[in-house]
C-alpha positions as CSV (number, residue, x, y, z in Angstrom):
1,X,60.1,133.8,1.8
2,X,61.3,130.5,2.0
3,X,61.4,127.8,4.8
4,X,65.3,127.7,4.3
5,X,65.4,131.2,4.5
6,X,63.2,131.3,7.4
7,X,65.1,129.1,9.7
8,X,68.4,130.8,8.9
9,X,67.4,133.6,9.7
10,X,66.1,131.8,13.3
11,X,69.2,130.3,13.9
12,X,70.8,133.6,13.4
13,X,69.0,135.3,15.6
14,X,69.2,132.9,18.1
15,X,73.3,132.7,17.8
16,X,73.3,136.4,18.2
17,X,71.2,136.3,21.2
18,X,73.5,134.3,23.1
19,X,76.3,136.2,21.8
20,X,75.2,139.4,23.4
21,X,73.7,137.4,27.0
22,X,77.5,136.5,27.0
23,X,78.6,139.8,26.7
24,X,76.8,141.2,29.5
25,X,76.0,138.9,31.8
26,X,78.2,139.6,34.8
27,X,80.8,137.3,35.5
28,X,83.2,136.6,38.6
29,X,86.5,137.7,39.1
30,X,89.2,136.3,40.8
31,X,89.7,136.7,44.2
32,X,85.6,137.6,44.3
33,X,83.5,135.9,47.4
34,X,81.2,133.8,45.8
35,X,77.3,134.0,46.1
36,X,76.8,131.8,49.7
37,X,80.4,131.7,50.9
38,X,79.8,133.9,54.1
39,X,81.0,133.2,57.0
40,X,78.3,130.7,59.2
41,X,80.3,131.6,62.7
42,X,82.9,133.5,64.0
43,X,85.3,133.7,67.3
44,X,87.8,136.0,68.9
45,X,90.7,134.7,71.1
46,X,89.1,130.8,70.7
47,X,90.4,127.9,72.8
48,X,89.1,124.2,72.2
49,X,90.0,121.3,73.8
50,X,89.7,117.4,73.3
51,X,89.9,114.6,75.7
52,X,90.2,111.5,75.5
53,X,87.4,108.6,76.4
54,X,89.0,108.2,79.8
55,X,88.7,111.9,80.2
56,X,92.4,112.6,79.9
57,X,93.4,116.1,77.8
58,X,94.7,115.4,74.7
59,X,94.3,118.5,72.5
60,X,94.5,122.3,72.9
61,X,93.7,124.4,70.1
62,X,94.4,128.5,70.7
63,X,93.5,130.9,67.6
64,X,93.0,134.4,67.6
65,X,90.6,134.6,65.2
66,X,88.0,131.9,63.8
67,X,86.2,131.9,60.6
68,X,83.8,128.7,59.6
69,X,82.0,128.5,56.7
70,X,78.4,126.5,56.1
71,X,79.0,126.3,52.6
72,X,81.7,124.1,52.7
73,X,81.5,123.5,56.5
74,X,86.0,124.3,56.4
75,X,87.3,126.7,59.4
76,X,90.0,129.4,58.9
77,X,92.0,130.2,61.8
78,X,94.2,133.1,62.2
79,X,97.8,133.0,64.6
80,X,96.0,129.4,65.4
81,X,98.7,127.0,68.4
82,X,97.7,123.8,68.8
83,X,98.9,121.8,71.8
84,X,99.2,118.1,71.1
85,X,99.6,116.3,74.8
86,X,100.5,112.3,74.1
87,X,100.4,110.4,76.7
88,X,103.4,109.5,78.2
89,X,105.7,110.3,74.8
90,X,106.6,114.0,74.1
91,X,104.1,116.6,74.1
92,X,104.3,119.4,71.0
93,X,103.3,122.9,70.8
94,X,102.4,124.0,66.8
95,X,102.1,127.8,65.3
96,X,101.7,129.4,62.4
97,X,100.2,132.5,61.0
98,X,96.9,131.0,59.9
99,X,95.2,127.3,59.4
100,X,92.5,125.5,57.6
101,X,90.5,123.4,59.5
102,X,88.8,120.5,57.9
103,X,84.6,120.2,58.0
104,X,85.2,116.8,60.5
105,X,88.3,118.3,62.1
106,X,90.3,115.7,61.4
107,X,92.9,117.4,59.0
108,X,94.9,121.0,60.5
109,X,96.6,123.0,57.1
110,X,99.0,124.6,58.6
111,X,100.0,127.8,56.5
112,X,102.6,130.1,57.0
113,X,105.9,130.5,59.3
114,X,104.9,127.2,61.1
115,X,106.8,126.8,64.3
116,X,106.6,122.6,65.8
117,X,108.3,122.7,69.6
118,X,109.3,119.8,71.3
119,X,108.9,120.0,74.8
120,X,111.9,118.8,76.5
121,X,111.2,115.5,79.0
122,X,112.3,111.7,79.4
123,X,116.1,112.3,78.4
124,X,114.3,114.3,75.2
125,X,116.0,117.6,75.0
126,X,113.6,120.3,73.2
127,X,113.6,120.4,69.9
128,X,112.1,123.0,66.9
129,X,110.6,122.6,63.8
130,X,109.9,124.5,60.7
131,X,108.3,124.7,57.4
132,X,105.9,127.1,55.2
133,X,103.4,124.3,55.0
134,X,101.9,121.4,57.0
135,X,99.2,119.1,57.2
136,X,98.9,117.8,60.6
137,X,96.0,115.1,61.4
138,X,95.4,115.6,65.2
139,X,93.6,112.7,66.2
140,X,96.2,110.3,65.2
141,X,99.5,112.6,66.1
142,X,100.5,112.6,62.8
143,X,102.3,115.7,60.5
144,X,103.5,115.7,57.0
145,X,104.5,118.2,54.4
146,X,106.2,118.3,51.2
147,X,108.1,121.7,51.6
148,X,111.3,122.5,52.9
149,X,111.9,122.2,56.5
150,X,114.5,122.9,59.1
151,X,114.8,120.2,62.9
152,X,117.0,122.3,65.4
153,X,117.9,120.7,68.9
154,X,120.1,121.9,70.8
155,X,123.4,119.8,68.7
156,X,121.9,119.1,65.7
157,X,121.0,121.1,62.5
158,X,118.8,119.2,59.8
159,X,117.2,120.3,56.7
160,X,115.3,118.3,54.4
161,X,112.7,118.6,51.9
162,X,109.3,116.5,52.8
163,X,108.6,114.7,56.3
164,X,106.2,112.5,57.6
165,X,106.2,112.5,61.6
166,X,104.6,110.0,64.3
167,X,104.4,112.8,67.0
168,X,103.0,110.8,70.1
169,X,106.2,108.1,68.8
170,X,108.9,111.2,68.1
171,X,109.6,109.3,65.2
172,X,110.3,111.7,62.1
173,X,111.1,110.6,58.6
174,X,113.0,113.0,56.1
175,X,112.2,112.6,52.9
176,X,114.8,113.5,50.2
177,X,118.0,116.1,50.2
178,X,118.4,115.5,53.8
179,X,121.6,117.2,55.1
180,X,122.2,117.0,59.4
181,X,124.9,119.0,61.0
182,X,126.4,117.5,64.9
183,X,127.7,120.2,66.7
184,X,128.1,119.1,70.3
185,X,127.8,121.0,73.4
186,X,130.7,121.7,75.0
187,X,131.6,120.3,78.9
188,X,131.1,123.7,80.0
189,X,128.0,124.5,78.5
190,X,126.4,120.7,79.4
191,X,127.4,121.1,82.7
């Protein structure tokens, strides 16, 4: 036999070989954990809070259910509230069906029916927000999203798509097809 035919042959045995290793090896489908993505620690009914360096309570965070991962060090919540108390602005209550939690905490996903309450105070009347979606960065009482969202107080109606919000300022900033509706109390009902 001839080298030629020798080291065709090779080659095709060698391209059939990883032909059929293909074809069996097991592979992962979606939605499948993946090897090492186990949970690292886990809570029921989970309260954290965060103070300030003068010792002043900044930050409660509520969840029913906590998931972290050492893999990627990130932290599902499930039904999480977070409680953001600025000082002497406005103080904000957040919910939502379920969150994602950042490995240095500094980023809150949001996901799901999120519900943003302004507490009423200072000449503030209460106020609610709500999206599918928000990214809310807790150490610097800042919020911002892309989707669709809804701001009801108690005479206005807004609805926007994307905002960007300075929660320990009560500044908020709608983003594009902003559309407000003024619909004043009434003597009666102010009164």
């Amino acid at each position: 036999m001839s080298t030629w035919r020798l080291l065709i042959l090779l080659l095709a045995a060698a391209l059939l070989s990883a032909w059929i290793y293909r074809a069996v090896r097991p592979t992962a489908h979606p939605g499948e954990v993946r090897a090492g993505h186990v949970p690292g620690a886990y809570a029921r009914d989970l309260v954290s809070r965060r103070y300030d360096r003068t010792g002043r309570l900044v930050q409660v965070l509520e969840a029913r259910r906590l998931t972290r991962y050492a893999d990627d060090g990130r932290t599902w919540l499930e039904a999480p509230r977070l409680r953001l108390l600025a000082g002497t602005g406005p103080h904000w209550t957040a919910a939502a069906d379920r969150a994602l939690v950042s490995p240095d905490g500094a980023r809150i996903l949001l996901r799901d029916r999120v519900r943003i309450q302004r507490l009423p105070g200072a000449g503030r009347p209460p106020g609610l927000f709500t999206t599918s979606s928000l990214l809310v960065f807790p150490r610097r009482n800042e919020a911002e999203t892309d989707r669709p969202v809804r701001w009801q107080t108690p005479d206005l109606t807004v609805t926007a798509v994307g905002m960007r919000a300075w929660l320990d300022r009560d500044e908020l900033e709608l983003l594009s097809r902003v559309h407000a509706r003024l619909a004043p109390r009434r003597r009666e009902e102010a009164g």
